[in-house]
C-alpha positions as CSV (number, residue, x, y, z in Angstrom):
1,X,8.3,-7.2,14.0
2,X,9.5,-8.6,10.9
3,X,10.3,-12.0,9.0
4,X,6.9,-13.4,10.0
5,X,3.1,-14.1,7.9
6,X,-0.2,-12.5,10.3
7,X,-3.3,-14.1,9.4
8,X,-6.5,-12.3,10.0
9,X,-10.4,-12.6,9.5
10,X,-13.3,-9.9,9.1
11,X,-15.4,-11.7,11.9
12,X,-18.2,-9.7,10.5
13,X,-17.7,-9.8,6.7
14,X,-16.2,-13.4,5.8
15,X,-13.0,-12.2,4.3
16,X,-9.6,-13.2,5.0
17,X,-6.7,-11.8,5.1
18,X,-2.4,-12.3,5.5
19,X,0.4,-9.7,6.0
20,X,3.9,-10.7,5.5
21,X,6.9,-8.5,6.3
22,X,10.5,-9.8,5.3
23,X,13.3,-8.0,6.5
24,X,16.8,-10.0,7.6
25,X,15.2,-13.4,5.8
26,X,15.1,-11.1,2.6
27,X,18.7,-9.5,2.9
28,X,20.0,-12.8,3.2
29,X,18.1,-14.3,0.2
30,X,19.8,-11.7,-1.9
31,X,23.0,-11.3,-0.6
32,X,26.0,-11.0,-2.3
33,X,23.7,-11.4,-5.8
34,X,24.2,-7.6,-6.8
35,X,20.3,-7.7,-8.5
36,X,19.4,-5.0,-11.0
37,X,16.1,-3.0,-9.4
38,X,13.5,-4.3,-11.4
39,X,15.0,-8.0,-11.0
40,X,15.2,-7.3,-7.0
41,X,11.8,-6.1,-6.7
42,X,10.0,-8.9,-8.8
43,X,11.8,-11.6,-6.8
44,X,11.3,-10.0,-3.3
45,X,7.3,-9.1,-4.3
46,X,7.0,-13.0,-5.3
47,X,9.2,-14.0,-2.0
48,X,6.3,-12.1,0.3
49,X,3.4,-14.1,-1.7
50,X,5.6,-17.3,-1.8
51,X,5.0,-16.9,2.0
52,X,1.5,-16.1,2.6
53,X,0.4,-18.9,0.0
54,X,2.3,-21.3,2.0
55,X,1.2,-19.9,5.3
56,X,-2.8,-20.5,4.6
57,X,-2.4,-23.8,2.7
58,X,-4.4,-26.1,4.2
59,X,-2.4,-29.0,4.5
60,X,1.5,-27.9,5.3
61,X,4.0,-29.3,2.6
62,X,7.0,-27.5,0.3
63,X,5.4,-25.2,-2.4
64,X,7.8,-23.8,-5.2
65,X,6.7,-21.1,-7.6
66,X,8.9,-20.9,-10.8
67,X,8.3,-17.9,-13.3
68,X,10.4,-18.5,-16.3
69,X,10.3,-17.0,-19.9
70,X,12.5,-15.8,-22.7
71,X,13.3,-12.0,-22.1
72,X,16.3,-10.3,-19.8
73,X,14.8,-11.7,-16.6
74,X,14.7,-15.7,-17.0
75,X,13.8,-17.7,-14.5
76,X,12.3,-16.4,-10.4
77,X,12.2,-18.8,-8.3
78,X,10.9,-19.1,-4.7
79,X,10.8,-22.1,-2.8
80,X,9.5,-23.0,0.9
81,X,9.1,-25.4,3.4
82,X,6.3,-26.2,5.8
83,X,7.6,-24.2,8.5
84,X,8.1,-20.7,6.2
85,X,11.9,-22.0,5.5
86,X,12.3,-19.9,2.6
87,X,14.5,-19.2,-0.2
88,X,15.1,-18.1,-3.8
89,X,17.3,-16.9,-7.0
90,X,16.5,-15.0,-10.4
91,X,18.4,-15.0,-13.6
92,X,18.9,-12.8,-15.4
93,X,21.0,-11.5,-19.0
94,X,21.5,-8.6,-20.8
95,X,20.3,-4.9,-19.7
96,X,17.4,-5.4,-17.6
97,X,14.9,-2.4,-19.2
98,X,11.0,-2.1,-18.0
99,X,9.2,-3.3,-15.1
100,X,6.3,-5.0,-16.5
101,X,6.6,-8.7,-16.3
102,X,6.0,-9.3,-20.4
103,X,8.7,-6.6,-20.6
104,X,11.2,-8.5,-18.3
105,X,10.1,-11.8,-18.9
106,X,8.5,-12.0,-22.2
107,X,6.4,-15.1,-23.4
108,X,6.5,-16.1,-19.8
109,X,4.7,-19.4,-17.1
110,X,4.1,-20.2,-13.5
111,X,5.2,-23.2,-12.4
112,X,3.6,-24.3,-8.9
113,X,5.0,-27.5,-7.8
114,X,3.5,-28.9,-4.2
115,X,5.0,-31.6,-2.3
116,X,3.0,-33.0,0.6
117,X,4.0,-35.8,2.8
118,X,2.8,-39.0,1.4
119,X,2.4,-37.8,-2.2
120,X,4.1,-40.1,-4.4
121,X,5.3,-36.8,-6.6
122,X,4.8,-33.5,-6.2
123,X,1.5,-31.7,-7.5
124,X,3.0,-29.7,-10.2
125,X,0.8,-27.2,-12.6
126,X,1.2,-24.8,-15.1
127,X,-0.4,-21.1,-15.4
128,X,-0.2,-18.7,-17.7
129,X,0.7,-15.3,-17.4
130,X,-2.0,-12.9,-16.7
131,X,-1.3,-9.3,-15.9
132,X,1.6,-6.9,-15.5
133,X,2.8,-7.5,-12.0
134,X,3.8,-10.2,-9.7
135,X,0.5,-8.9,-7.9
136,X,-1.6,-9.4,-10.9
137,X,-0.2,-12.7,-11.8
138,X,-1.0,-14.3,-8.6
139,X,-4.6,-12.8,-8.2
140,X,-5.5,-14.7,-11.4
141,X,-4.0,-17.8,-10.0
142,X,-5.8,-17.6,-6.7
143,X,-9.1,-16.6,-8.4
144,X,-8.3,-19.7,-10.7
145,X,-7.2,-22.4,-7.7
146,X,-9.6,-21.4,-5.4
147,X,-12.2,-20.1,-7.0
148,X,-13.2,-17.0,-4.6
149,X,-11.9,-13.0,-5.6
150,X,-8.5,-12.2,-4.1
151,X,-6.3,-8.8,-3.9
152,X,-3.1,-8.4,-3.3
153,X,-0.5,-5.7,-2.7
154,X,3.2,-6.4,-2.9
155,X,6.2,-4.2,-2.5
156,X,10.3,-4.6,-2.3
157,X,13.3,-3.1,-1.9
158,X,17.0,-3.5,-0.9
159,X,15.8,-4.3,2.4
160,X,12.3,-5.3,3.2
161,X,9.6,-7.5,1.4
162,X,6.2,-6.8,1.9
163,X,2.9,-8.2,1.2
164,X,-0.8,-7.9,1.9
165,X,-3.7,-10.5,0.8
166,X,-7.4,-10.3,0.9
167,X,-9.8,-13.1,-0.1
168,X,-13.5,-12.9,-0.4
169,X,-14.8,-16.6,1.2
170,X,-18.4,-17.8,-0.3
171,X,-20.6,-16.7,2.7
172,X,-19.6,-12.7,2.4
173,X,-22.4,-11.1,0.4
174,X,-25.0,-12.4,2.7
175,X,-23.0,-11.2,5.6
176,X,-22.7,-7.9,4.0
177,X,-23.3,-7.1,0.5
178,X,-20.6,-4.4,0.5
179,X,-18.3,-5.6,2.4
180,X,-15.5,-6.7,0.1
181,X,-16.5,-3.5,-2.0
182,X,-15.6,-1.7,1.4
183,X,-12.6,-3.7,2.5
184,X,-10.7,-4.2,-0.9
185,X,-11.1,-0.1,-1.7
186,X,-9.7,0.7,1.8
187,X,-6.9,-1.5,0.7
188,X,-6.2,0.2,-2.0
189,X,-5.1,3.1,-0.1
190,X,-2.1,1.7,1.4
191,X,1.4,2.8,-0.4
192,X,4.4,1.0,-0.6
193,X,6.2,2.8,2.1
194,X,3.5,2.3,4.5
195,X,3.6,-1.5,3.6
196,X,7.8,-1.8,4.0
197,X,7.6,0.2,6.9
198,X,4.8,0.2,9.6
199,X,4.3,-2.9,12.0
200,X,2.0,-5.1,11.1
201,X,-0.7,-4.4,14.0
202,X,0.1,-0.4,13.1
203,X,-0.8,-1.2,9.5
204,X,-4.3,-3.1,10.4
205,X,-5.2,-0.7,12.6
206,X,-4.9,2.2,10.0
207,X,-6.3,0.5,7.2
208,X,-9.5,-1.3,9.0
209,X,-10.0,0.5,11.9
210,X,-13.7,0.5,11.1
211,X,-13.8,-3.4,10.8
212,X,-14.0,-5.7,13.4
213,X,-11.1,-7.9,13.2
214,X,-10.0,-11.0,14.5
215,X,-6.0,-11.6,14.3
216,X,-4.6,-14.4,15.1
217,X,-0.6,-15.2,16.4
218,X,2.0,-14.5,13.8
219,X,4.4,-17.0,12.3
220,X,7.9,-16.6,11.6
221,X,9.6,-16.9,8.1
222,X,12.9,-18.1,8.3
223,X,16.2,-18.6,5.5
224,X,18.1,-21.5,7.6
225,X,20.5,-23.3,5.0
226,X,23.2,-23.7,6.1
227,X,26.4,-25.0,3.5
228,X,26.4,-28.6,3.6
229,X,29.8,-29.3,2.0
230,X,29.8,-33.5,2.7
231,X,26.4,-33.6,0.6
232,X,28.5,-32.0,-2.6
233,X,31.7,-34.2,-1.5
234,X,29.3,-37.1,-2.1
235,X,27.8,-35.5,-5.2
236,X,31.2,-35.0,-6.7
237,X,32.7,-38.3,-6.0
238,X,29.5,-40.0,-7.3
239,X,30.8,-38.2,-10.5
240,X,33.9,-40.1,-10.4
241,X,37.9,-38.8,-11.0
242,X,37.4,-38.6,-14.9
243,X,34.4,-36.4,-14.7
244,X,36.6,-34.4,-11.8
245,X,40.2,-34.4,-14.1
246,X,38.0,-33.0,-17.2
247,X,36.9,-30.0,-14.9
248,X,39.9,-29.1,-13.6
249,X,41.9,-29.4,-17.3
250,X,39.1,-26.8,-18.2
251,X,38.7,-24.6,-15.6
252,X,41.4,-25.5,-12.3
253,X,39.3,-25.8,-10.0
254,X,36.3,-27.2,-9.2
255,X,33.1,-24.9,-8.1
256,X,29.6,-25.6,-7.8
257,X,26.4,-23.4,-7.5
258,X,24.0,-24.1,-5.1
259,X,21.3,-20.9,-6.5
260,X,18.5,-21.9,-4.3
261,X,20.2,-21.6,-0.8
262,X,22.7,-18.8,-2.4
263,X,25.9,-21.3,-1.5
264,X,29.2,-21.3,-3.9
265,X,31.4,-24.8,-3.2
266,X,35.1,-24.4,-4.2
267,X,37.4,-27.0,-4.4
268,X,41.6,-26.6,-5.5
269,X,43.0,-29.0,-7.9
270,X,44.1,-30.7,-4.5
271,X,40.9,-30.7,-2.8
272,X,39.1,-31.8,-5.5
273,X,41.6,-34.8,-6.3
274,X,42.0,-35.5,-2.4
275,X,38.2,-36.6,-2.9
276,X,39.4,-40.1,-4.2
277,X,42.4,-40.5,-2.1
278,X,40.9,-41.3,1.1
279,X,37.7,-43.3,1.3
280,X,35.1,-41.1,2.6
281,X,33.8,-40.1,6.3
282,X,31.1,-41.0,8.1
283,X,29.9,-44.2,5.8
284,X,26.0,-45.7,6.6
């Protein structure tokens, strides 16, 4: 079963746990963008913790993670809704060499932005980067948020997106002492096939067969957005025929980029200058 976050709990232990798997949802997030590797695999690792961060918060609400710095790879960003709508882009310049992130990245930040429904702005906070992996940098960010250890193992590739969290909650040691000891180095055993490949109840079973585990119903990630071509009529009209003439004397047409949802809008010299010709549909 893919496209869909698995919560679980060590009834036993007091640790928590997600799996996500991504497979259509993450061939349409990067279709037609012709990543290098190393670009592909960063973005696709932070689409599959994107997911199981927004899966356990507590109260539901759009979180966005934004890794930006000044080296080949620029700017990762992964965005989703409340109900696991998810999406992303990466930017990149230049040969893309290395796989570290301070190799791709270079002086690099996190950007978590949380909207909520009833915040008057989004929760936005900055994090620096700590460690060599998209794994790494978001175990230092969930240690740091939340205050409790976490692990996690990522993996990516041209077709599936894969991620597995742990999280040590405060009652564990007294439950057993060893237990996240235990837990986290039986973790550590899984590889990255195993993680791409093997359905998710397969996966548990092999990796905590020992445990006593309690798993509750999965929930599916979707990428549902769809081209909305009145909402960038509206945008380019609101930029008036000047704006609209200056474009098309420099280019001849009119496109724009819509990264996030992976959407290209293009509009002839007559589309573009039919815009003002006829007042527009659909008026409120």
């Amino acid at each position: 079963m893919m496209d869909h976050t698995q919560r679980f709990l060590f009834e036993d232990l007091d640790i928590r746990g997600a799996l996500v798997q991504l497979g259509p949802v993450w061939q349409k997030i990067q279709r037609g963008r012709n990543y290098p590797d190393a670009v592909r695999s960063l973005l696709g690792e932070m689409a599959a913790v994107t997911a199981i961060i927004a899966g356990n918060l507590k109260t539901p609400g759009r979180i966005t993670f934004q890794l930006s710095g000044h080296g080949a790879v620029s700017l990762l960003v992964i965005d989703c809704g409340e109900t696991l709508n998810l999406r992303g882009y990466a930017k990149s310049e230049g040969p893309v060499i290395g796989n570290a992130i301070n190799e791709l990245l270079g002086d690099g930040q996190l950007l978590l932005s949380l909207d909520v429904e009833g915040m008057q702005q989004p929760y936005q906070s900055y994090v620096p980067l700590e460690g060599e992996t998209i794994a790494a940098v978001f175990e230092h960010y969930l240690q740091q948020s939340e205050q409790a250890p976490a692990a996690l193992f990522l993996a990516a590739d041209g077709e599936h997106a894969a991620g597995l969290f742990l999280q040590k909650l405060p009652g564990a040691d007294d439950k057993d002492a060893d237990g996240w000891r235990r837990v986290h180095g039986l973790a550590q055993t899984i590889t990255s096939g195993e993680l791409l490949s093997l359905d998710a109840s397969v996966l548990l079973q092999r990796l905590f067969h020992e445990e006593t585990l309690r798993v509750f119903d999965p929930k599916p990630v979707t990428h549902n957005f769809p081209a909305d071509w009145d909402k960038i009529r509206a945008t380019l009209r609101a930029l008036g025929r000047e704006e609209i003439e200056h474009l098309l004397a420099e280019h001849g047409e009119v496109v724009v980029s819509d990264d996030l949802s992976n959407h290209e809008y293009r509009f002839s010299a007559d589309e573009a200058r039919a815009l003002f010709d006829s007042p527009p549909a659909n008026l409120h």
